[in-house]
N, CA, C and O atoms as a MOPAC input file, in Angstrom:
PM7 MOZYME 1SCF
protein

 N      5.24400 1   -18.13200 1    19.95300 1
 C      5.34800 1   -17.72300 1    18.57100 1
 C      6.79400 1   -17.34000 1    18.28100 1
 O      7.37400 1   -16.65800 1    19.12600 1
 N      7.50200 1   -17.74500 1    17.05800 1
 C      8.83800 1   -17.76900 1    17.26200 1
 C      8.81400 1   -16.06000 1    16.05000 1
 O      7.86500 1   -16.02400 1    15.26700 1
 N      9.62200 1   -15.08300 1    16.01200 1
 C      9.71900 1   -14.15900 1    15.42800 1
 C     11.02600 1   -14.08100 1    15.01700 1
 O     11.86000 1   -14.02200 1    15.92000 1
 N     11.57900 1   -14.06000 1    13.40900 1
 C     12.16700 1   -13.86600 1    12.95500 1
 C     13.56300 1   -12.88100 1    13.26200 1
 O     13.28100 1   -11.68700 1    13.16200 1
 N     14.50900 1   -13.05300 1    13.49300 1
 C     15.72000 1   -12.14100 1    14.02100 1
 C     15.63500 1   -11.12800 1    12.64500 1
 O     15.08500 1   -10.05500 1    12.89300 1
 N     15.97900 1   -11.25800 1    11.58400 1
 C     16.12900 1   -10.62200 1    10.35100 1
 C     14.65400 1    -9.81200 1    10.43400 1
 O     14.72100 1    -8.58400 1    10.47800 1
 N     13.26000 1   -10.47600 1    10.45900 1
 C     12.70900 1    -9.47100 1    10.16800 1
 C     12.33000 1    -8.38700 1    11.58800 1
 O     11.57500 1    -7.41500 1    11.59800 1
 N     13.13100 1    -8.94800 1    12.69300 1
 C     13.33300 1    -8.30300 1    13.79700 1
 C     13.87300 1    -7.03900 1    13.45600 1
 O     13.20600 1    -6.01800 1    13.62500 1
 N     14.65700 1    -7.02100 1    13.13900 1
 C     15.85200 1    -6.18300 1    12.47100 1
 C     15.62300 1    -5.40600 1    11.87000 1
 O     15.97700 1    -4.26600 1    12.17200 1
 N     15.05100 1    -5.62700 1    10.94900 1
 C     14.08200 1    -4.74900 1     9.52200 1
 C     13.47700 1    -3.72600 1     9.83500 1
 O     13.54800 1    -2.56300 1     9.43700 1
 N     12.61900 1    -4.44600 1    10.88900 1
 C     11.57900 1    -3.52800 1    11.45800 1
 C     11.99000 1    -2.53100 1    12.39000 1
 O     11.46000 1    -1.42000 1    12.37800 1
 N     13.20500 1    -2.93900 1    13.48100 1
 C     13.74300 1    -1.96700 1    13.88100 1
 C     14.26600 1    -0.32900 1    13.13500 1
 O     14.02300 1     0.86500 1    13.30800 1
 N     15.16400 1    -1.24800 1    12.18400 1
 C     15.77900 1    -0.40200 1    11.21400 1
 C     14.92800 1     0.31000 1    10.72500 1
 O     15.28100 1     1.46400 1    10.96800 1
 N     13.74500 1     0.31600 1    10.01800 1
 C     12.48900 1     0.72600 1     9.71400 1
 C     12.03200 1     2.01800 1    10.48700 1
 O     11.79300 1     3.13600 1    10.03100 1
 N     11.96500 1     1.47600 1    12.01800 1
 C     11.32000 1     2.54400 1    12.96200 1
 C     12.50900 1     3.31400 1    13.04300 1
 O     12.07400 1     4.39400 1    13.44500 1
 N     13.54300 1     3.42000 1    12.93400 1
 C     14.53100 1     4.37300 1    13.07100 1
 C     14.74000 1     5.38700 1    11.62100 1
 O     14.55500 1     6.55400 1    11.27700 1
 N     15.07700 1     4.52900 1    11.24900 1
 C     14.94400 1     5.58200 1     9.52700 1
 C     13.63700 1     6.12100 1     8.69600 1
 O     13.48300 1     6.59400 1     7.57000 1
 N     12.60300 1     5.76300 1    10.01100 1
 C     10.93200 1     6.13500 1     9.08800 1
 C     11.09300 1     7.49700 1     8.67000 1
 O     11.08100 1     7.67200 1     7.45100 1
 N     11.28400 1     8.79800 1     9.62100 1
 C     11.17800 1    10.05400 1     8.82100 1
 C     12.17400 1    10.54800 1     7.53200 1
 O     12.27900 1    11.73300 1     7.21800 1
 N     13.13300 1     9.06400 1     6.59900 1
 C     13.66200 1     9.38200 1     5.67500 1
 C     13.11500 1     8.53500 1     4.75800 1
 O     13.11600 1     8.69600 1     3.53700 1
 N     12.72300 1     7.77400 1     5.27300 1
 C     11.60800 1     6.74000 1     4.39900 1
 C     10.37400 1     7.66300 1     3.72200 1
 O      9.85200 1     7.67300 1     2.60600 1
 N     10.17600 1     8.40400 1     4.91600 1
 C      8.70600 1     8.91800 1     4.45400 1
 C      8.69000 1    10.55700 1     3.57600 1
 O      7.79700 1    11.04600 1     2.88500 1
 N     10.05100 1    11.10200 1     3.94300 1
 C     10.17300 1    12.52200 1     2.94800 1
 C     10.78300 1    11.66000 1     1.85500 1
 O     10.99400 1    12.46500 1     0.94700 1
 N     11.12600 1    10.61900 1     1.50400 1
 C     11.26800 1     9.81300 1     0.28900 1
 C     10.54300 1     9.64800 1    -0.52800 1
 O     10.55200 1     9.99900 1    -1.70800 1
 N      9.51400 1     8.81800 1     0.34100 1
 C      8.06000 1     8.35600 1    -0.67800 1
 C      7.43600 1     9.37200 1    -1.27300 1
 O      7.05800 1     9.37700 1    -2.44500 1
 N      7.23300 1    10.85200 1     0.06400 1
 C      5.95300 1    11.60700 1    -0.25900 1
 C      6.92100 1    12.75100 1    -1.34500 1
 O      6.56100 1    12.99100 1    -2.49700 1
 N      7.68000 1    13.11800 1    -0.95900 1
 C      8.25400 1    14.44500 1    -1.72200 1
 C      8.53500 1    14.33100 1    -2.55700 1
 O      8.80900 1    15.50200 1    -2.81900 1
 N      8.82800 1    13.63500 1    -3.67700 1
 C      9.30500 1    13.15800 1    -4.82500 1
 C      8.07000 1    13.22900 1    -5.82600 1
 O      7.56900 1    12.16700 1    -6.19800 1
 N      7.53500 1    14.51100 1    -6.30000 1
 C      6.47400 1    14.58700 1    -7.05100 1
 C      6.46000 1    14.09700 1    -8.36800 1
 O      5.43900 1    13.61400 1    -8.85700 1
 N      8.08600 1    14.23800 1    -9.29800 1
 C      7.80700 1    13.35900 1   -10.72700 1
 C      8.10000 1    12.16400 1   -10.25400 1
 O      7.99300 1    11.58700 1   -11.33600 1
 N      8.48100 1    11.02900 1    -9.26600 1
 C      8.51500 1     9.90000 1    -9.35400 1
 C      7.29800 1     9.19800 1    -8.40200 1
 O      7.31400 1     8.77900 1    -7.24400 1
 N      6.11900 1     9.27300 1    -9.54800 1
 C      4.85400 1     8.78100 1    -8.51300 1
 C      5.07000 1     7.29100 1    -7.53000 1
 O      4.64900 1     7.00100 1    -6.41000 1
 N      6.03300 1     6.44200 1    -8.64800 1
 C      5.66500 1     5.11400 1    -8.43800 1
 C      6.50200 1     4.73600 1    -7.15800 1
 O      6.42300 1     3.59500 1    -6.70000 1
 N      7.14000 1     5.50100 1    -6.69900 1
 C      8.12200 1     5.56100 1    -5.29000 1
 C      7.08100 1     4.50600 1    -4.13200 1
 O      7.43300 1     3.37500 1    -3.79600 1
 N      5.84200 1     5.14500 1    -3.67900 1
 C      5.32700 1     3.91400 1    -2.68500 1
 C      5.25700 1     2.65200 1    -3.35300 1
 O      5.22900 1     1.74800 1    -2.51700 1
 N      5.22300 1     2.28500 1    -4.38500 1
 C      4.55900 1     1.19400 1    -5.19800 1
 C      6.11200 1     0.60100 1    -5.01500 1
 O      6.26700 1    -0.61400 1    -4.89000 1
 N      6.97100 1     1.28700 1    -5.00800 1
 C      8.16300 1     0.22300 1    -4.91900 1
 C      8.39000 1    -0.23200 1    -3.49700 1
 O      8.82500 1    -1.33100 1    -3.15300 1
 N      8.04000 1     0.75300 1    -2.73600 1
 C      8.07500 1     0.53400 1    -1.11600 1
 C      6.80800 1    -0.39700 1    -0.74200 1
 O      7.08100 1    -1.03700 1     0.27300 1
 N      5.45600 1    -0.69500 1    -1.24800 1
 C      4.77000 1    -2.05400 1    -0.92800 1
 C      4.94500 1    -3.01500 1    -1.65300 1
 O      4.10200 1    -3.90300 1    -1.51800 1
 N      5.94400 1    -3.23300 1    -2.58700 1
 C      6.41100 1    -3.89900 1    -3.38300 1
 C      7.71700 1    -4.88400 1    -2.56200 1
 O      7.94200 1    -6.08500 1    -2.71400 1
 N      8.22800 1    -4.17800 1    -1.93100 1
 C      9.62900 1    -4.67000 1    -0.92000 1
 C      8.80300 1    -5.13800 1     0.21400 1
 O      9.20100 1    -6.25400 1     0.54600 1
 N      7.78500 1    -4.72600 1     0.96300 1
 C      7.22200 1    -5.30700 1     2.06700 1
 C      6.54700 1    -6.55000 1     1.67100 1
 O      6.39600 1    -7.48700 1     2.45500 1
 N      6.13500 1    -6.55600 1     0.43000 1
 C      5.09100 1    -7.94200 1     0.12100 1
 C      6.30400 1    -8.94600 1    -0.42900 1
 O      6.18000 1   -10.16700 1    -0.34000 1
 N      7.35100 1    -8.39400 1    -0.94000 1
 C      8.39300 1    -9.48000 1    -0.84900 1
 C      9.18100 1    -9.61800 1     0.59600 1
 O      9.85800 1   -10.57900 1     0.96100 1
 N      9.02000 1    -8.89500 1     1.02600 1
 C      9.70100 1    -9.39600 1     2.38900 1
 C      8.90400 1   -10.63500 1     3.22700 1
 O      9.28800 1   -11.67900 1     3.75500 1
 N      7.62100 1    -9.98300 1     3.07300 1
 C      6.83800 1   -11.02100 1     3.73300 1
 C      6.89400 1   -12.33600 1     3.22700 1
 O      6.83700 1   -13.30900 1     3.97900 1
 N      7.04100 1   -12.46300 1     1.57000 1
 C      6.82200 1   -13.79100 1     0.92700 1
 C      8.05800 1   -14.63200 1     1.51900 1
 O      7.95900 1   -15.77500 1     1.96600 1
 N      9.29800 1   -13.83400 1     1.44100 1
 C     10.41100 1   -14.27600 1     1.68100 1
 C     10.74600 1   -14.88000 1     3.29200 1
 O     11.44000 1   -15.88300 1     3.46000 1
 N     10.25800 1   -14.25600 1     4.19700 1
 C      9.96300 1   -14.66200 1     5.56700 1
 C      8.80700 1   -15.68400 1     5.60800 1
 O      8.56500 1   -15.96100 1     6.78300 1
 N      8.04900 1   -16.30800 1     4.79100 1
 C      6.88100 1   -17.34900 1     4.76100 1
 C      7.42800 1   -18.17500 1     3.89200 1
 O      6.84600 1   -19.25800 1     3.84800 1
 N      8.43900 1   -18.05400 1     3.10000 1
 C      8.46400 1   -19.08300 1     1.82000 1
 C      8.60800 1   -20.81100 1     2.58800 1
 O      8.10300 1   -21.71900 1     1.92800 1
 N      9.13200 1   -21.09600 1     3.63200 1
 C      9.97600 1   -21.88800 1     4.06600 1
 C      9.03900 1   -22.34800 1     5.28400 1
 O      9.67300 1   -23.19700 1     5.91200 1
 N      7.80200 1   -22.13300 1     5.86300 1
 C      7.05300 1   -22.20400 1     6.80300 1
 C      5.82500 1   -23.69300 1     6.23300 1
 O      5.80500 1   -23.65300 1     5.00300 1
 N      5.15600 1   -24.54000 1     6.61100 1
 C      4.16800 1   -25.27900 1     6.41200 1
 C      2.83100 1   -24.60900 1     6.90500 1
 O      2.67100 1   -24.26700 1     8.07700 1
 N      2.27500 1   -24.51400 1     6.32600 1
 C      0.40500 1   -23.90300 1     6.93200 1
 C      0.32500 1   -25.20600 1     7.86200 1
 O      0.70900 1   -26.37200 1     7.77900 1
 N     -0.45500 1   -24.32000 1     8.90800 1
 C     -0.93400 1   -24.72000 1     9.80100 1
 C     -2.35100 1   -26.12100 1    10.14400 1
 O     -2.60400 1   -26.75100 1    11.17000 1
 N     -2.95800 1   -26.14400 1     8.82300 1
 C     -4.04400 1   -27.17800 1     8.37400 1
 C     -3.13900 1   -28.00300 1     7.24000 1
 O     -2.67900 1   -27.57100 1     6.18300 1
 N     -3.04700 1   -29.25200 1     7.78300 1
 C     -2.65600 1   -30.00100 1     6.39900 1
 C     -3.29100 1   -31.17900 1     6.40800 1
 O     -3.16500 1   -31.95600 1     5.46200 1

């Protein structure tokens, strides 16, 4: 299975900066929509790492 260097990366970066990620999302009481922008960047990340791939049944 071949795994992406970039989203290698991401994810690293990710696990290192999670406890500023996460007093980000949660502490920020007037800006509700804060996670919604953060599964908003993961579901484009993902699209963006698949855009360029063929499904597997053709």
């Amino acid at each position: 299975m071949y795994i992406n260097r970039l989203l290698l990366l991401v994810v690293g970066a990710f696990l290192i900066f999670f406890p500023a990620i996460e007093s980000w999302i949660i502490n920020s009481q007037a800006d509700w929509y804060r996670p919604y922008q953060f599964w908003l960047l993961v579901v484009a990340a993902a699209y963006w790492n698949q855009r360029s791939r063929y499904p597997d049944e053709l």
